[in-house]
C-alpha positions, 0 to 999 in steps of 0.5 A: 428458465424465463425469470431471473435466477441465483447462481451459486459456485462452491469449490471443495478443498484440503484445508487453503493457505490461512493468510491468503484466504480473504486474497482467494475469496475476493479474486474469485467472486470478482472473477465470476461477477466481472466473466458474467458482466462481460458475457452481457449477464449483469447479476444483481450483487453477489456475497463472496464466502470463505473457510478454511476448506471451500472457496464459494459466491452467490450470484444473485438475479441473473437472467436465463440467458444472453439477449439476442445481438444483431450482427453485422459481417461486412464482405466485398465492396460492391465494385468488387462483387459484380461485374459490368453485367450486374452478375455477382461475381466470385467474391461475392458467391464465396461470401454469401456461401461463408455466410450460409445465404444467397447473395440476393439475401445480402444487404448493401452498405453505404458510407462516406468512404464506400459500399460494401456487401454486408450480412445482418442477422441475429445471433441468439443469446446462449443460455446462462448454464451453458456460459458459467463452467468456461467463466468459472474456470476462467476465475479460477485460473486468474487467481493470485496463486504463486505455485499450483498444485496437482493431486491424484491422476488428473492434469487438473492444477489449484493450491489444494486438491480439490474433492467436490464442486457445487455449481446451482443455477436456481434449483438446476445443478450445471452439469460440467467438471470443474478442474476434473470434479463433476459439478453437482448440488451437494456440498460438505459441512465441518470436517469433524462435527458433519462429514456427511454430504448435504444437499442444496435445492437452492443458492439462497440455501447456502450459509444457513443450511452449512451453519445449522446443519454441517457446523459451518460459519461460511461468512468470513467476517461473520465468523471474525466477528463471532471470534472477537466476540468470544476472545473479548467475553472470555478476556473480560470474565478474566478481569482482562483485555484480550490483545486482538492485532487484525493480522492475527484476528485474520489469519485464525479466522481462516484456520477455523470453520467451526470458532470455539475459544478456549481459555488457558493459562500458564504459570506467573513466574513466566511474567518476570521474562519481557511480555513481548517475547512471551506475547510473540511465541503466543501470537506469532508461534501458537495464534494465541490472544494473550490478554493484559490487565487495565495497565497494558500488562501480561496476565498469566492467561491466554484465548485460544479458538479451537475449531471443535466444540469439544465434549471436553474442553479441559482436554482442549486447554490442557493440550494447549497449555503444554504446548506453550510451557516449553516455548516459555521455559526456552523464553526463560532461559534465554532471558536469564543467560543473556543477562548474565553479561552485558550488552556491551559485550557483544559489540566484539562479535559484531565483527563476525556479521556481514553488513554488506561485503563492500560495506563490511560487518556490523561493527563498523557499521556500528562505528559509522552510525557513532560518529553520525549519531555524535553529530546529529546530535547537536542540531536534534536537542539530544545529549551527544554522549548518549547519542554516541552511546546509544549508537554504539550500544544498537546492534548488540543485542543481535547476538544475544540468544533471546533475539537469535531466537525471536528476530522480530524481537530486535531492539526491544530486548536491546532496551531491557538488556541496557536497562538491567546493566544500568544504561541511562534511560534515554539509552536504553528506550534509543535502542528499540526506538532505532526501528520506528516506524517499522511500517506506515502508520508506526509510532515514531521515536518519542525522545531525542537519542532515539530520534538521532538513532533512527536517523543515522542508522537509516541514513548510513544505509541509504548512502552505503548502498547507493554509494555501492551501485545497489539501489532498488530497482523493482519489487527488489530492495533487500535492504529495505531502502524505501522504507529506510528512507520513508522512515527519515522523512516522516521522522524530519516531517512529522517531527518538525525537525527543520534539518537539511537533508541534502547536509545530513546525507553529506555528513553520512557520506563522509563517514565511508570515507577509505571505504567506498566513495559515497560522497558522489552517491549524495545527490543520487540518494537525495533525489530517490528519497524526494521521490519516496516524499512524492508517494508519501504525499499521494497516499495522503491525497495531496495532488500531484501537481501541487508536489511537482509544483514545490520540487521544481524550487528544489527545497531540501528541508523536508519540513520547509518541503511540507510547509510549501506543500500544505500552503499551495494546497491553501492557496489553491483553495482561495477564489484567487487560485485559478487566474493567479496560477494561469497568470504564472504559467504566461509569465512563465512562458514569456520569461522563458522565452527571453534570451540572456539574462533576464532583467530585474530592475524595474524603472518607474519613468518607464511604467507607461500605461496605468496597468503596469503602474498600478500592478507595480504599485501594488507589488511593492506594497506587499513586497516587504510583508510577503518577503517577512513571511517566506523567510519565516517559512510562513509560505500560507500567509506568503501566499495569501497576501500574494492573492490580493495581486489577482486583479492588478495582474489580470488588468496588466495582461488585458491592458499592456503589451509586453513584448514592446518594440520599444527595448526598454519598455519591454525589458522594463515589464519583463523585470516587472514580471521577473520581480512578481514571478520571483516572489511567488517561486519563493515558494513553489512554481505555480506554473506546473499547477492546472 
């Protein structure tokens, strides 16, 4: 082997775990690249591939083998290695034995700190084909799986049971079991269309030989790419479009080897039942695409990807469509007997289901979020009538069948149910805008009762819990408290609500009061959801420092929170920024220093130098303009305006000594700087800044 060769590892499974499938292929091609980088043989690139029964890379332009090292092995100094004689002493015998030489072919080393006896030599490169069975072993065993499985009579654990393994280096198969299986060049097409072995002669084989010949797409996102081809084709040959969610589109790529979509259909009486519980049992259930109309609404069709290219096709739909009808027909009937009764109606039974034993049930957590909402109402534009009625309303639809049926439903069935018992409508869309946002990127609560809703509900829990010693410690939060309070603050933010936050966690204190004693807990509940603000603002790459440098002034108004963060990150981008902040964090220094109070009036017969008269000058000037603008909350024109103290500032630390032997001359120029400092911490600290 003297030129550089493709390498080529294929492990052979029972059928891999669909939503972890992309995780296994990544962990493993980055598994083998990173074992044969540190073993010195850098590949060129490699392709990562997956289906549902093999995990495969191809490693392209590796060399034959490791390039030779020389190898340095210090042994005994050289006062110790010989005697007085120049004889080589025993230490010096035993290392030259250790090192298979004689101690005249030993070398001398001489350093600042002594010398030594040393052993050079070059250690030979291994062979690639020699290194890859322990890398790939290595990889395999650092995969991401929480419980391994084993199969047969072997001691040989992974997630599925493996039956066959091709390791190709060139044309050369690499003679070694991997996880018991003999390695070789064989590899297996589609379970059904090619079960019959076929042989590689080459890594660059791979793909096209498992695709035109065994029925393979082996390339995960060519084979996700073929089936959002084929959904959206048929969706359209149906005057539709189909609903393609990327979890899905994932997870069904991982099912098939082979995609093949089936068009099925069902019966238009099932439309009268909400779409989203019919969408759920086809997405959630089936690992259906429904398709919808130019409107958004269901079409009594769905796209199914079959991993056979059936000789029959109408038996394929037809099995199909009968596995839908039931779960349809449940859909159904649960739809027409929930609505037999009014939501109201099960605000009863809400007694039954624990919230949290210390806490109590739903229903008085119901009546916490009444009393919340009715408040909140007033400072939120929403009516406190519908607010309140709202909140009373928001966890009955839990104990409907519908819901008991399809959880993730919640909310959703809340609002038909409300709608058809002639709820006003703001109520009705309140009840399933109380989840949004369910996750990062969500859609937020679009009207006012549902805004107060969302709100109160996530506040209640944030303080119960907290107020019962139960926060989050860890990847532990049962009660979805990180979320619960990334969803108050993207709501107060994004929604531009200036309300204070600290108040409204009080205000939900005061409703556990004879229950537990929250109120203690506020400041607690406070601090852990600014520092949920710290992430938010990091996932949309504002610095650290510039949010340090806002919550050191302590705002609890996460709008005003935001306004001060997207001025300083303004501010830092001005030519002024640098030698502005550098000039805060001296004056910072220097006040911090002071013992006592500090001084705040400025006593202009004792502004000496010209420096400290122009920088007062200059600072008075623009006090009255900036102050205007901080209390707008208009912190970026606050901070612009400051930017024009730049030069005066910088002549006032070149030019005057501010630590006067003179009492009254020092204390005036600390007022003078605990005046310029004070404007700026109006609006963050400007001294945590780099």
């Amino acid at each position: 082997m003297s030129e550089i060769q493709d390498l080529l590892i294929e492990i052979g499974t029972e059928e891999l775990p669909p939503k972890a499938l992309k995780g296994l292929r990544d962990a493993f091609a980055d598994g083998v690249v990173k074992g044969l980088a540190d073993a010195g043989l850098d590949p060129v690139d490699h392709v990562a591939y997956a289906a549902p029964r093999r995990l495969a890379v191809w490693v392209r332009g590796l060399p034959p083998r490791q390039a030779d090292q020389a190898m340095e092995r210090r042994g005994p100094a050289l006062a110790a290695a010989f005697d007085a004689q120049g004889n080589p002493t025993r230490a010096a015998q035993g290392f030259a034995a250790s090192r298979g030489v004689a101690v005249t072919d030993l070398a001398r080393l001489e350093t600042d700190k002594g010398a030594w006896l040393v052993h050079r030599h070059l250690e030979p490169g291994r062979d690639t084909a020699a290194l890859v069975p322990a890398i790939v072993e290595a990889a395999l065993a650092a995969l991401p799986i929480p419980k391994r499985m084993r199969w047969g009579d072997g001691d040989a654990e992974f997630v599925r049971p493996v039956h066959w393994v091709v390791m190709l280096l060139g044309a050369e198969v690499i003679q070694a079991p991997i996880l018991g299986i003999p390695a070789g060049r064989e590899t297996r097409g589609h379970r059904f269309h090619h079960p019959a072995t076929l042989a590689l002669s080459a890594p660059s084989e791979y793909a096209p030989l498992l695709e035109t010949q065994g029925w393979v797409k082996v390339d995960f996102e060519a084979r996700r790419a073929a089936i959002r081809g084929q959904v959206e084709a048929a969706a359209a040959e149906l005057g539709g479009r189909a609903v393609i969610e990327a979890d899905l589109l994932d997870e069904v790529t991982a099912l098939v080897e082979w995609p093949v979509a089936v068009v099925g259909h069902f019966e238009a009486r099932f439309l009268e039942v909400p779409q989203e519980a019919l969408i759920s049992t086809m997405q959630d259930n089936q690992k259906y695409f429904p398709v919808v109309d130019g409107d958004g609404r269901l079409m009594p069709h769905f796209i199914t990807i079959s991993n056979v290219d059936s000789r029959a096709p109408d038996r394929v739909r037809e099995g199909n469509e009968r596995v839908i009808r039931p779960r349809f027909a449940d859909a159904e009937f649960f739809w027409n007997q929930d609505r037999r009764r009014p939501l109201e109606s099960h605000l009863e039974a809400l007694k039954t289901v624990v919230f949290q034993h210390k806490l109590g049930s739903l229903h008085d957590k119901t009546l916490r979020v009444v009393r919340l909402a009715g408040l909140l109402a007033r400072d939120m534009g929403a009516d406190p009538d519908q607010a309140r009625r709202a909140a009373l309303l928001s966890k009955c639809d839990l104990q409907t069948q519908m819901v008991f049926e399809f959880t993730e439903l919640q909310g959703t069935m809340g609002r038909y149910y409300a709608a058809h018992d002639g709820e006003p409508e703001a109520v009705a869309a309140a009840l399933e805008q109380q989840y949004l946002p369910r996750h990062a990127g969500d859609a937020l609560p679009a009207n006012p009762v549902g805004r107060v809703l969302a709100l109160a509900d996530r506040l209640d829990t944030l303080v119960g819990i907290f107020a019962i010693g139960q926060k989050p410690t860890g990847a532990k939060d049962p009660f979805g408290l990180r979320r619960a309070a990334l969803g108050v603050l993207r709501i107060l933010v994004e929604l531009e609500l200036p309300l204070d936050l600290e108040t409204l966690l009080q205000q939900s204190a005061e409703g556990y009061e004879g229950r537990v004693p929250a109120v203690p807990a506020v400041p607690q509940v406070l601090e852990y959801v600014m520092e949920r603000l710290r992430a938010y603002y990091l996932d949309r790459g504002i610095r650290p420092e510039v949010f340090e440098a806002v919550l050191a002034v302590r705002p609890t108004r996460p709008l005003d929170f935001d306004r001060r963060v997207r001025a300083v990150e303004h501010f830092l981008g001005l030519p002024e920024a640098e030698a502005l902040a550098a000039a805060h964090k001296r004056i910072h220094n220097i006040l911090r220093k002071v013992e006592g109070g500090l001084p705040d009036r400025v006593d202009t017969r004792l502004l000496a130098e010209s420096a400290e008269q122009d920088l007062h000058r200059h600072l008075e000037g623009l006090r009255e303009a900036v102050a205007a603008h901080l209390d707008a909350g208009e912190y970026t024109e606050g901070l612009t305006r400051l930017a024009a103290l730049r030069g005066p500032v910088d002549a006032f630390f070149d030019q005057v000594m501010v630590m006067a032997e003179d009492p009254a001359l020092r204390d005036n120029r600390l007022a003078l700087l605990n005046r310029l400092a004070g404007l700026f911490l109006r609006v963050a600290d400007l001294s945590r800044l780099p």
